[in-house]
C-alpha positions as CSV (number, residue, x, y, z in Angstrom):
1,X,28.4,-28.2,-19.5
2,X,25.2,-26.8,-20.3
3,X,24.6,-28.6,-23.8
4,X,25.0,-32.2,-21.6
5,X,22.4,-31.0,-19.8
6,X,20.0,-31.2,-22.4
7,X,17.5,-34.0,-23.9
8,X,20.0,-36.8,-25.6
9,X,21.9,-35.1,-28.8
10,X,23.8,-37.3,-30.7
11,X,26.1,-35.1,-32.2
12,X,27.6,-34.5,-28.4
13,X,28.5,-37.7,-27.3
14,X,31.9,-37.2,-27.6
15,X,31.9,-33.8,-25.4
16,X,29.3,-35.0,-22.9
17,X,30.0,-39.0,-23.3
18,X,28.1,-42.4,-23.9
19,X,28.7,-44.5,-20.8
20,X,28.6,-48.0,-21.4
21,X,29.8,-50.1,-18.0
22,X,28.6,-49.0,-14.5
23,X,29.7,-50.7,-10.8
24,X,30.4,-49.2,-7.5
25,X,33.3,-50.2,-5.5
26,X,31.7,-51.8,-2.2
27,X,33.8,-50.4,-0.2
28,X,34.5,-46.8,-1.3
29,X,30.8,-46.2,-2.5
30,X,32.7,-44.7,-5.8
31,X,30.9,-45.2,-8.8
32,X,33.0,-46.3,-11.8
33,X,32.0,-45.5,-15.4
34,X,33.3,-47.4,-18.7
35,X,32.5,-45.0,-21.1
36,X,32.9,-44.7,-24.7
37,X,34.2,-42.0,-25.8
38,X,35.5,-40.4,-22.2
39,X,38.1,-43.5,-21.1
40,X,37.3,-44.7,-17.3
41,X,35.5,-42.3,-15.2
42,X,35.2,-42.3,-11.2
43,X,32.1,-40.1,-9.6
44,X,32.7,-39.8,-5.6
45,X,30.3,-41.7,-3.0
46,X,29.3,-38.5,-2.1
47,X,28.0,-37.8,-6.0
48,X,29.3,-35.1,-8.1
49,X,30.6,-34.7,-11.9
50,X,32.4,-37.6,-13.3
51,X,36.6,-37.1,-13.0
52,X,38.6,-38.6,-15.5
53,X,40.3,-41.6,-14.2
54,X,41.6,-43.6,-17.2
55,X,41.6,-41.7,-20.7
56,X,45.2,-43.7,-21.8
57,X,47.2,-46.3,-21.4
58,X,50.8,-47.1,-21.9
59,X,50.6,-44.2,-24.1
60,X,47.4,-45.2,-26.4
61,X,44.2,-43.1,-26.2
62,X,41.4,-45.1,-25.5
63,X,38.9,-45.1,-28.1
64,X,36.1,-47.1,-27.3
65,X,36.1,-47.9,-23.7
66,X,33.0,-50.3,-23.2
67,X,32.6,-52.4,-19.6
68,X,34.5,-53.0,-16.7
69,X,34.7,-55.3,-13.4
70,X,36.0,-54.4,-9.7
71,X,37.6,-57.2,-8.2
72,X,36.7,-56.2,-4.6
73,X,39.0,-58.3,-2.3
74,X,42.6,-56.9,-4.7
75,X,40.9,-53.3,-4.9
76,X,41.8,-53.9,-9.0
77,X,39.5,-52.3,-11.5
78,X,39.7,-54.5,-14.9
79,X,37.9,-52.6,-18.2
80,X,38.0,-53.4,-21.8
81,X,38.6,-50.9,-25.0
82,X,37.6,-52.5,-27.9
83,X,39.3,-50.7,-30.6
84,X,42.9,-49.4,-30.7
85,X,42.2,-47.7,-34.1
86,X,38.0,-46.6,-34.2
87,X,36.0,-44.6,-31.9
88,X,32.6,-46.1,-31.2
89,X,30.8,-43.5,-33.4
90,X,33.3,-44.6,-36.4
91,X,31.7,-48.5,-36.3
92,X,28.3,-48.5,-37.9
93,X,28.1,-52.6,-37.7
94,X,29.9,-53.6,-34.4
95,X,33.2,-55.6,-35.2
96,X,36.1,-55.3,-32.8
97,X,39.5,-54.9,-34.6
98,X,41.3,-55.8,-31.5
99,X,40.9,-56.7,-27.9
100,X,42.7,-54.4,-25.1
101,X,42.3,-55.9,-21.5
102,X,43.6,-53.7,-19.1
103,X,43.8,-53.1,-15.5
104,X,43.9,-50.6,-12.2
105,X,44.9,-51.0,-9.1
106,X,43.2,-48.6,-6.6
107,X,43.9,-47.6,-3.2
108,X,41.5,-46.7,-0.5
């Protein structure tokens, strides 16, 4: 998208996305993204445009996806949403309301 391509605007992080959490799986060489507004993203190890990986779970949206961990040796992704209610933009002084911890098993 050609307005992502731009210099930073803030009034498109919700189209273009606010990555918080980066790691690549040692093995795949895929690189994961927590990010806020977008859910759990997955770029190939060949590079690329991010693919939507995560944007709900057991029916919730996430809202405010923020960091995430690969546990290498179980091939589980863990990541953390920190609001079930409020997008990131919505929260001018950061105060969680709840605490989601999820998990994804991968294969490859």
């Amino acid at each position: 998208m050609e307005a992502c391509s731009l210099p930073f605007n803030h009034a498109m992080k919700h189209v273009c996305g606010r990555p918080l959490g980066l790691l690549f799986h040692k093995k795949t060489g895929n690189l994961y993204i927590a990010d806020a507004y977008l859910g759990l993203l997955v770029v190939g190890s060949e590079g690329g445009v991010a693919s939507p990986l995560v944007t709900q779970v057991e029916g919730h949206r996430l809202l405010f996806t923020n960091d995430l961990d690969i546990d290498h040796e179980k091939n589980v992704i863990y990541f953390t949403d920190s609001s079930t209610v409020f997008h990131r933009s919505s929260i001018s002084i950061f105060e969680t309301e709840t605490w989601d911890f999820n998990f994804l098993e991968i294969f490859g």
